[in-house]
C-alpha positions in Angstrom: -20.1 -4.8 1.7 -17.9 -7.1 -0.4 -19.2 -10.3 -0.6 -16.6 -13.9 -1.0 -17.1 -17.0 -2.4 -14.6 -20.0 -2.1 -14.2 -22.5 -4.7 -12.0 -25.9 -3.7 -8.5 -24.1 -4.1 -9.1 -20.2 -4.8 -10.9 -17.7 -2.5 -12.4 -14.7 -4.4 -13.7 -11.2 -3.0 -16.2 -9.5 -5.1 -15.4 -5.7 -4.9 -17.1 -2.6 -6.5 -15.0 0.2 -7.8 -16.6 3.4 -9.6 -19.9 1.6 -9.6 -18.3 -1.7 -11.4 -17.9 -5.1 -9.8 -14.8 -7.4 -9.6 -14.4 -10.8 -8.7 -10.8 -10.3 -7.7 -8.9 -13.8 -6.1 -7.1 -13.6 -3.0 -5.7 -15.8 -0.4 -8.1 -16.1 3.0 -4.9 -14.1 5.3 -4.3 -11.6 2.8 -8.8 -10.4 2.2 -8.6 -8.1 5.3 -5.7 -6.2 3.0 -7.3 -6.3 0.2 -10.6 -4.8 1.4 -8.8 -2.1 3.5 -7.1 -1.4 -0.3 -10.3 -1.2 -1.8 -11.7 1.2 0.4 -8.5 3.1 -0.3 -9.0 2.9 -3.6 -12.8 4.0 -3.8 -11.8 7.2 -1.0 -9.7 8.3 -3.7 -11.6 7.7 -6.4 -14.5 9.7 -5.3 -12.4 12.4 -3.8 -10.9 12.3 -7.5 -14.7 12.6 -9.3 -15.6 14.8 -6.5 -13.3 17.4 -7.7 -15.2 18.7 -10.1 -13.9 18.5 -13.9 -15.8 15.6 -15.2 -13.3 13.0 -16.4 -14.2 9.6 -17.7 -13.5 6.4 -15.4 -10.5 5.1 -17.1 -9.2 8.2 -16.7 -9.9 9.2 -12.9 -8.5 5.7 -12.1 -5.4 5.9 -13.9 -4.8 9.3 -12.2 -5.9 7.8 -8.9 -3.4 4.7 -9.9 -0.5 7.4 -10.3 -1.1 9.8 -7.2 -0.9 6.2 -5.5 2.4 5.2 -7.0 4.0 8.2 -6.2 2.4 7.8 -2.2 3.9 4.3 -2.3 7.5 5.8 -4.0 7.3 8.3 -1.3 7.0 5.8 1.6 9.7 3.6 0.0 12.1 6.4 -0.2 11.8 7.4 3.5 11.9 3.6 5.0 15.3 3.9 2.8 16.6 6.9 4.8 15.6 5.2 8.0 17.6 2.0 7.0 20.1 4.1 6.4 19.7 5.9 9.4 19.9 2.6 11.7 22.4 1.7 9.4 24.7 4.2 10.7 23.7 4.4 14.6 24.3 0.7 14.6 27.8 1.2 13.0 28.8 3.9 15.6 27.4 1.7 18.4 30.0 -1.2 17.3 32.6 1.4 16.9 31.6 2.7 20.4 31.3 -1.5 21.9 35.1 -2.0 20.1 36.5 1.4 21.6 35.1 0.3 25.0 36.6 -3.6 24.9 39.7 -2.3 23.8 40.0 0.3 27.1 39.4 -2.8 29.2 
C-alpha cells in the first residue's frame, strides 16, 4: 500500500513500480487519481513482463508508456466524434425550435 507524507506545502505519495519506489508529489484531491493510475500502471506492467520475452525495465515501461498513449489517443478521438455528434443534434434541434416558432 502506498504510503504519504505531508511536508508544510507539498503532499507526496510513495509508489512502487516494477519493484522501484517513487516519492511522486501530488495535491491531497488529486492522490485517489494518482493511486488508481499506479495500479494501472503496475496491471500493465506485469501483464507486459508476464508475456514472456524477457525485456529489461526501461524497456517494458516505455512500451507500457506507449500502448497507454495510444489508449488515451483512442479515448480522445471518440469523445471528439461524440462532440461532434451533440454538435449536430443540437444544431438540428434549433433548426427544428426556429421551424416551429416560425409556424406559430
Amino acid at each position: 500500500m502506498p504510503e504519504t507524507t505531508r511536508s508544510s506545502a507539498t503532499h507526496h505519495v510513495t509508489i512502487t513500480l516494477l519493484g522501484q519506489s517513487y516519492q511522486v508529489p501530488c495535491q491531497p484531491e488529486e492522490q485517489v487519481l494518482l493511486l488508481e493510475a499506479v495500479a494501472l500502471l503496475n496491471q500493465q506492467l506485469e501483464a507486459t513482463r508476464a508475456g514472456g520475452r524477457t525485456i529489461g525495465k526501461e524497456r517494458t515501461a516505455l512500451m507500457v508508456a506507449v500502448n497507454l498513449a495510444a489508449d488515451l489517443q483512442r479515448a480522445r478521438q471518440e469523445l471528439q466524434a461524440r462532440d461532434d455528434q451533440l454538435d449536430a443534434v443540437e444544431a438540428r434541434l434549433r433548426w427544428l425550435v426556429d421551424m416551429g416558432k416560425g409556424a406559430e
